[in-house]
N, C-alpha and C positions, 0 to 999 in steps of 0.2 A: 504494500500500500504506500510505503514511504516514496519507492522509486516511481510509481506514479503518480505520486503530486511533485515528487523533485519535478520528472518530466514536463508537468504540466506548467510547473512554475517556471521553468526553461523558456518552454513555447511561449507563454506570456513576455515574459523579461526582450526573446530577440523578438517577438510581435508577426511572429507567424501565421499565415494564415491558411496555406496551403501548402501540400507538398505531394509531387508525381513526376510522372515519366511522359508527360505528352503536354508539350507548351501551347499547343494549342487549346486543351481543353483545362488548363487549370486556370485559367478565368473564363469571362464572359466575355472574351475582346471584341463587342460589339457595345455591349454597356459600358464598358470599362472608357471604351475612345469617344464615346457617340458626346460623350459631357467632359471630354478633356479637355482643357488649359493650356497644361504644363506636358510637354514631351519628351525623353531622355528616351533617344536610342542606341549603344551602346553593345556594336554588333560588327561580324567580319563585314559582310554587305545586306544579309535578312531579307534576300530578294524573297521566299516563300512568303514571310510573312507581310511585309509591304504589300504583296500583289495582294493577298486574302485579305488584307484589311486597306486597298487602295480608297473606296469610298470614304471610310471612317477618318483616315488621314486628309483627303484632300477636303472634310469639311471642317477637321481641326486647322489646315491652315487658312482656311476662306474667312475665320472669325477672328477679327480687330482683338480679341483679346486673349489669345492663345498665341501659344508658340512652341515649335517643333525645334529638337535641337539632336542633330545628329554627326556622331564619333566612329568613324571609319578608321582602319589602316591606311596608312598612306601607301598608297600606289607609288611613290618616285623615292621608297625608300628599300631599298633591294634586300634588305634581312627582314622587313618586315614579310615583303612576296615570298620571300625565300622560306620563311617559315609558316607562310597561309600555304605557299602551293606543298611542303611536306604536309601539313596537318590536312591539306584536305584530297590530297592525291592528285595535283593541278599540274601544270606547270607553273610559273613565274608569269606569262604571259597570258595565261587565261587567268590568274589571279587579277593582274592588272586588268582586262579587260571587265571582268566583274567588277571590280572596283570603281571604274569609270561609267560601268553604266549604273551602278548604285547611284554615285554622285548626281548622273543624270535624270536618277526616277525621282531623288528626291527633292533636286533642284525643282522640276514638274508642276512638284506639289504646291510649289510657291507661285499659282497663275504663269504656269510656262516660263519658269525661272523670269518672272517682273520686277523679284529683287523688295519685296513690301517688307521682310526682315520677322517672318512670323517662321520664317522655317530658314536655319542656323546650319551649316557645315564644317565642321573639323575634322581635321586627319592626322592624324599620329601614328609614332611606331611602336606604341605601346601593345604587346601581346596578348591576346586575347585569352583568358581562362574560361570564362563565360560570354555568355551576349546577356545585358541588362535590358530592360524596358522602364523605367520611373514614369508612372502616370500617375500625374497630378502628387497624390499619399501613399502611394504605392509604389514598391518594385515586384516585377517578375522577372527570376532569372532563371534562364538553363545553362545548365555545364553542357561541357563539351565533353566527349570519348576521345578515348590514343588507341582508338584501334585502326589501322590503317583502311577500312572499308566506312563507307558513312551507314550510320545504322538510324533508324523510324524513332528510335526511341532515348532519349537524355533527361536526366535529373531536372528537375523544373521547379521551383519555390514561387512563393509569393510571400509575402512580405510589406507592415503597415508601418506609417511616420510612426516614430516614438519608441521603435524595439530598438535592439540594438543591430539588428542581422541590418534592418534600415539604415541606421546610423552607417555602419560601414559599410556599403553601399554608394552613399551618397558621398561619403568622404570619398572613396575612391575614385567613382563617374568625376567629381567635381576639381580631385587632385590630375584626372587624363585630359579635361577639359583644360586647366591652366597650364596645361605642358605642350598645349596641341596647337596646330596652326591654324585658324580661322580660313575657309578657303569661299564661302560663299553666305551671305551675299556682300 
């Protein structure tokens, strides 16, 4: 009984709120975006997810009071490619080329790259463990696998403002963002 309220008092303290193996269903990313704000994406390039939620995104940038802000690897930095194309069994040049049209889907999302400033790009060579999402009081993250084949299924959490699993989160997203180079708009 003891280890189950330790446990419990765990889950409370990091402010958890979910945990599985399939990022697509451990929220509602339909509710979750549909009343977004605040955007943190924090991802190799997340073309899956971008296209399954392209509506939900392009009406978070259409509103004067949100803002999308997204942390790619940097394409023109050759250890970062060099270690996307080992981790995901690419070359270097198909890394780059995902990268560049990441930049381009989400430039898009700003009225055909107009530049209005509600949707943010940086690029770093900072190594990816996970891809984050921060919506709004929330994160959802999936880890990644090292197994040399891409596999259906990855560790996924969620995660509310005020725990501490959040806390470090946010210190991180926010220590890659000040490390990172601003590239658009």
């Amino acid at each position: 009984m003891l280890e189950v309220l330790e446990l419990k008092q765990d889950v409370h303290v990091a402010g958890l709120t979910a945990i599985g193996t399939d990022y697509r269903k451990i929220v509602d990313w339909d509710a979750c975006l549909s009343s977004a704000k605040r955007l943190d994406i924090f991802a190799a390039w997340a073309t899956t997810w971008r296209n399954n939620n392209q509506v939900n995104l392009q009406r978070i940038a259409s509103r004067s009071d949100a803002v999308i802000r997204v942390c790619l690897p940097d394409p023109a930095d050759n250890n970062c490619t060099k270690t996307l194309a080992t981790r995901f069994n690419m070359t270097q040049n198909e890394v780059r080329a995902k990268l560049s049209e990441a930049i381009d889907g989400y430039k898009k999302l700003d009225g055909n790259g107009s530049a209005t400033g509600r949707v943010e790009i940086y690029t770093t060579p900072v190594f990816r463990a996970f891809s984050a999402y921060r919506i709004d009081t929330q994160f959802v993250v999936t880890l990644y696998h090292h197994k040399d084949n891409r596999s259906g299924s990855f560790p996924a959490l969620t995660c509310k403002e005020g725990g501490s699993l959040y806390a470090f989160f946010d210190e991180d997203l926010e220590g890659v963002l000040d490390a990172s180079t601003k590239i658009y708009p």
